[in-house]
TORBATOR-755260 format. One line per 8 residues: number of its first residue (from 1); their letters; for each residue x negated, y negated, z of N, C-alpha, C. Coordinates in steps of 0.05 Angstrom, whole numbers. Each point is the difference from the previous one (the first is absolute). Example, Ala and Ser with C-alpha at 12.3 -4.5 7.8 and 13.67 -1.06 7.14 Angstrom:
2
1> AS> -264:114:156:18:-24:0:-18:-24:0; 7:-21:-14:-16:-24:1:15:-22:14
***
This chain:
186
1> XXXXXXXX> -17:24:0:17:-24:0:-18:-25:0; 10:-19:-13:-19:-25:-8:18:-15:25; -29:-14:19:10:-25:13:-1:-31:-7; 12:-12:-7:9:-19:-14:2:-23:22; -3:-1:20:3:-16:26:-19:-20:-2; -17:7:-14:-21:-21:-1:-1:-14:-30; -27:-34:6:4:-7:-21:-26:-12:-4; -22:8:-28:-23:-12:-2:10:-34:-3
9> XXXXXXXX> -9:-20:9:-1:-25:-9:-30:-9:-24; 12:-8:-10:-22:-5:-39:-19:-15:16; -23:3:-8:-22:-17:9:-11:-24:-18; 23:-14:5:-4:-25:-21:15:-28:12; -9:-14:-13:-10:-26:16:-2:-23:-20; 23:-25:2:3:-21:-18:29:12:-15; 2:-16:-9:21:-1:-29:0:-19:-14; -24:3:-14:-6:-15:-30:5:16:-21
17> XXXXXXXX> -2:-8:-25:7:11:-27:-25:25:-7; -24:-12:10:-24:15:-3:-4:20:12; -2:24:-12:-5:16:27:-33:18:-5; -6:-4:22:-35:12:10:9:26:6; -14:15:-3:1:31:12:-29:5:-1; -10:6:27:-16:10:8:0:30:8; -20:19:-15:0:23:7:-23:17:17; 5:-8:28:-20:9:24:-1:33:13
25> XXXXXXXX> -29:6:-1:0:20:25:-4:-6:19; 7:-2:26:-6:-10:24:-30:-4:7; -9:32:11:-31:-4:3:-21:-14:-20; 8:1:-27:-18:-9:-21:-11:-20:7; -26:-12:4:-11:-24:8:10:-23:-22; 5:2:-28:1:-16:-18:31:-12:1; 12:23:3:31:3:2:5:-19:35; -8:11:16:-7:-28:25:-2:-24:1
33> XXXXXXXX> -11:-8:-16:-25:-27:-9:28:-15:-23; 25:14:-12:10:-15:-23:29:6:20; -1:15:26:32:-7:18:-12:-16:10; -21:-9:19:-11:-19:7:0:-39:-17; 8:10:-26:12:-27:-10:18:-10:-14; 22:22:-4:33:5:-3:20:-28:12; -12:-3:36:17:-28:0:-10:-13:-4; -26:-11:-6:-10:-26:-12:9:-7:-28
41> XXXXXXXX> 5:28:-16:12:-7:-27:23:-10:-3; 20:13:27:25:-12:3:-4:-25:5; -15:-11:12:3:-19:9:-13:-31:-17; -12:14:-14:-12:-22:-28:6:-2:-18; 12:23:-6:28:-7:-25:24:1:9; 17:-6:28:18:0:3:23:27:-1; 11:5:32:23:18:-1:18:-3:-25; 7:-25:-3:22:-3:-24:-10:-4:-32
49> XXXXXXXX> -21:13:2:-8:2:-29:-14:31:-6; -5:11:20:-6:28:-1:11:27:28; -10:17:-21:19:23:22:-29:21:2; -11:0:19:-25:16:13:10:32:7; -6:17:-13:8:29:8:-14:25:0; -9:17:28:-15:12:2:8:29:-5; -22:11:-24:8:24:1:-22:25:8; 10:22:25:-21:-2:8:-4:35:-23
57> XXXXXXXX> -29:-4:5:-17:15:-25:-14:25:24; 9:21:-2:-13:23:29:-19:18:-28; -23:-2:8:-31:15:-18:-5:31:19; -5:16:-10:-3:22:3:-37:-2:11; -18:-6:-5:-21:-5:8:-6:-19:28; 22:-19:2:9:-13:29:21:21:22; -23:18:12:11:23:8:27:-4:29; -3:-13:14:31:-25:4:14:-5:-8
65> XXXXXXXX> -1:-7:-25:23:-23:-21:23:19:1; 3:12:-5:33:21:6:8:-11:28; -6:2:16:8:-6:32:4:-27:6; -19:-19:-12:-3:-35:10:21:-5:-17; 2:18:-29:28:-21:-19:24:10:13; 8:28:13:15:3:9:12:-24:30; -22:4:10:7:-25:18:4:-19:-3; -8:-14:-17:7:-30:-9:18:0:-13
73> XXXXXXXX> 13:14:-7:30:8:-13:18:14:23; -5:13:22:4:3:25:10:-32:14; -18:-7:-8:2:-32:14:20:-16:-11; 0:0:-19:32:-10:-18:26:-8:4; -6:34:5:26:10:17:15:-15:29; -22:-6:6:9:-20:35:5:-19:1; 15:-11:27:8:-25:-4:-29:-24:-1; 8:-15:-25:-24:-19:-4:5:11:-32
81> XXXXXXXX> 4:17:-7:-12:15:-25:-18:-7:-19; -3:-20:-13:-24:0:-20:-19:-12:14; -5:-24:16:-14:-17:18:-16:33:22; 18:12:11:-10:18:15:-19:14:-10; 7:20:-31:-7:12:-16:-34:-21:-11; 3:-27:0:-30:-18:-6:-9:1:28; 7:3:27:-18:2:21:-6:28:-5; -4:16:-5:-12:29:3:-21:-1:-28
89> XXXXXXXX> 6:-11:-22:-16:0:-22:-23:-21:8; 9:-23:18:-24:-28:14:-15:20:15; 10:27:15:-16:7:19:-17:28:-14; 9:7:-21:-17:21:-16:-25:-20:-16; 12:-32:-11:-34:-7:-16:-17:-13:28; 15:0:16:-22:-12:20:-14:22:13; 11:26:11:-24:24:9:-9:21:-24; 8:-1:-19:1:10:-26:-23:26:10
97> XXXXXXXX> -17:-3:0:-23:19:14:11:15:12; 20:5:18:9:10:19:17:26:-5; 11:-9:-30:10:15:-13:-7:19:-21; -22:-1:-9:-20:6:-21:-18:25:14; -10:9:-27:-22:25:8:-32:-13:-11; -18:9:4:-19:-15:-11:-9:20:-25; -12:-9:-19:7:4:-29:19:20:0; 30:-12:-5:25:15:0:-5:33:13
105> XXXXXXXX> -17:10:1:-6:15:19:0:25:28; -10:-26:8:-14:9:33:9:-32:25; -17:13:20:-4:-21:16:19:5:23; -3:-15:24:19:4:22:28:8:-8; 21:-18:-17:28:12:0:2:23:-14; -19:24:-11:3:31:-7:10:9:29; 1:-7:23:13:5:23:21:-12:11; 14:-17:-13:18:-5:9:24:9:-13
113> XXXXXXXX> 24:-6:13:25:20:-4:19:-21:-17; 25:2:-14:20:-15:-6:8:-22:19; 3:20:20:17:-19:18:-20:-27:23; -26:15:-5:-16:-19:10:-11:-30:-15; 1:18:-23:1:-35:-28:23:-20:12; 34:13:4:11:-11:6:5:-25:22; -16:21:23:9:-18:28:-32:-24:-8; -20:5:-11:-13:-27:-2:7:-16:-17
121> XXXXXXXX> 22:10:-26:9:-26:-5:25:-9:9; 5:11:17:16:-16:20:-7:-13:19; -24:10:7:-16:-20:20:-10:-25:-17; -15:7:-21:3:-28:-10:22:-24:-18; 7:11:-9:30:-18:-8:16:-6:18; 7:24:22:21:-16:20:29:10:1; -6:18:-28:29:22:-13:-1:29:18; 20:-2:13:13:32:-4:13:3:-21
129> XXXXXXXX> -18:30:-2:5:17:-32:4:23:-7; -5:12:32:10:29:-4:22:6:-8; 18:-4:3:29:4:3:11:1:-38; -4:-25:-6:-1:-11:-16:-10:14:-20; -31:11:3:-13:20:-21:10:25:9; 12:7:9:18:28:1:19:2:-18; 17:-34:-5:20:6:-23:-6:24:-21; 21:17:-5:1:19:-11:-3:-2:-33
137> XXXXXXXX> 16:-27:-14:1:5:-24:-17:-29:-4; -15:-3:15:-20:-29:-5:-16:0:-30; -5:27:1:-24:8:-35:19:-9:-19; 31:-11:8:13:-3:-38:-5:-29:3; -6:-19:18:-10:-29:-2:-39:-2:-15; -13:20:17:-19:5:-10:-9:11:-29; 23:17:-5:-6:0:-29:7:-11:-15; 24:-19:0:8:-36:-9:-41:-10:-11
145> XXXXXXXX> -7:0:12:-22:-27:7:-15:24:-21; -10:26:9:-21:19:-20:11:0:-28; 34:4:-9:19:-3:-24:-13:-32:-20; 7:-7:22:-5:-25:-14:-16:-5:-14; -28:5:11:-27:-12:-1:-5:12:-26; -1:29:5:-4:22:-25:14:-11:-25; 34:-5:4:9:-5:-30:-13:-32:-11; -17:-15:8:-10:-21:-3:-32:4:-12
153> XXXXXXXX> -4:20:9:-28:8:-12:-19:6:26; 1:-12:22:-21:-5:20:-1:20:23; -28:7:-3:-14:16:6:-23:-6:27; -9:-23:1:-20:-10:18:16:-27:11; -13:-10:20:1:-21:27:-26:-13:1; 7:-32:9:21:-3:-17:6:-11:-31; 21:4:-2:12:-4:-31:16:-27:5; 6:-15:-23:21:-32:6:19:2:-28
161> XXXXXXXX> 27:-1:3:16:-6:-16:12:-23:7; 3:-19:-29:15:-20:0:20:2:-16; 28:-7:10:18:6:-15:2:20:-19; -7:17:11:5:30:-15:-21:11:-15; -28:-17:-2:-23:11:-16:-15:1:13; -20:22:5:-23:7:10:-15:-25:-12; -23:-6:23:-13:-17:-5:-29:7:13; -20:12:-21:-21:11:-5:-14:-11:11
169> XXXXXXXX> -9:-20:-5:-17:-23:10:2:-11:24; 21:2:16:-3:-13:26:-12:19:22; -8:-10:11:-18:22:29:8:-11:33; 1:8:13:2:-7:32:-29:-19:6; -15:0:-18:-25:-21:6:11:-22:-10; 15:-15:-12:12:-20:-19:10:-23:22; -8:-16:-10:9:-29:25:32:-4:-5; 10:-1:25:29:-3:-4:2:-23:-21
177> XXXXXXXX> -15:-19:-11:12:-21:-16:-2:6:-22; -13:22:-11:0:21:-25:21:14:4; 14:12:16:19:13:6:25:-17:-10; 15:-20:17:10:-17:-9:5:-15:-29; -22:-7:-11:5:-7:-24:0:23:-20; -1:28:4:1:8:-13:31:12:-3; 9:-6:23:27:14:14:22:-25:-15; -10:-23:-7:22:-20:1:0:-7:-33
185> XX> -30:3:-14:8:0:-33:2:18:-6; 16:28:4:13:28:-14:20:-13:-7
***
């Protein structure tokens, strides 16, 4: 039986004509570094001229990314919902390490458990998420975001669509005022 009780909230932000789509893996350092300047874009080209929307991108080599996207889509779900869902993604690029293996790998978290990823990112965001990542039919929001990405072409993090075209050329190194003007003459 499908529980339906719940509800992802879109992780998007503004309502302008323009729309940004950012396609992030959480731990990715690069993918970090371009959520890290998501509201400054909002905020330099204006809520009412663009619509900022995160789609999150889970990599098989980011041996977490199944669990952290689950959570942050976990987080959605709660009251706060998309704002909540950006404190748990603020608190994955800020310990990002924490979450990671060292060369995808090895390293201290080869010992740690599911549920222990969990309770430190709840220690650092501030979210309870257990509950939440228990939802039962949570993977049909999750595979919303993997559906997507795939029928668009994209494959790596991060990736930038503007208004519906992949946009090759932009990188998470790019100064938000490259961002911007590139977001506002499409």
């Amino acid at each position: 039986m499908t529980d339906t009780s719940w509800h992802a909230d879109p992780l998007s932000w503004g309502n302008g004509l323009h729309i940004f789509e950012a396609f992030l893996e959480p731990t990715d350092p690069y993918s970090a570094k371009a959520f890290n300047k998501l509201d400054a874009l909002l905020d330099q080209a204006g809520e009412d001229r663009i619509t900022v929307k995160i789609r999150l991108q889970s990599q098989s080599w980011h041996m977490y990314s199944g669990l952290i996207v689950r959570c942050i889509i976990a987080a959605s779900t709660l009251e706060g919902g998309k704002e909540t869902a950006k404190k748990v993604l603020a608190a994955v690029a800020a310990h990002r390490e924490e979450f990671e293996f060292d060369h995808h790998a090895g390293g201290a978290n080869m010992d740690v458990t599911p549920n222990q990823i969990i309770e430190r990112l709840e220690g650092y965001s501030g979210v309870t998420l257990k509950d939440a990542c228990a939802i039962p039919d949570l993977d049909r929001e999750i595979k919303r975001h993997c559906n997507y990405a795939r029928q668009n072409g994209i494959h790596v993090s991060p990736t930038f669509m503007i208004d519906g075209l992949v946009q090759a050329d932009m990188s998470g190194g790019d100064e938000v005022a490259a961002w911007v003007k590139k977001v506002l003459v499409s």
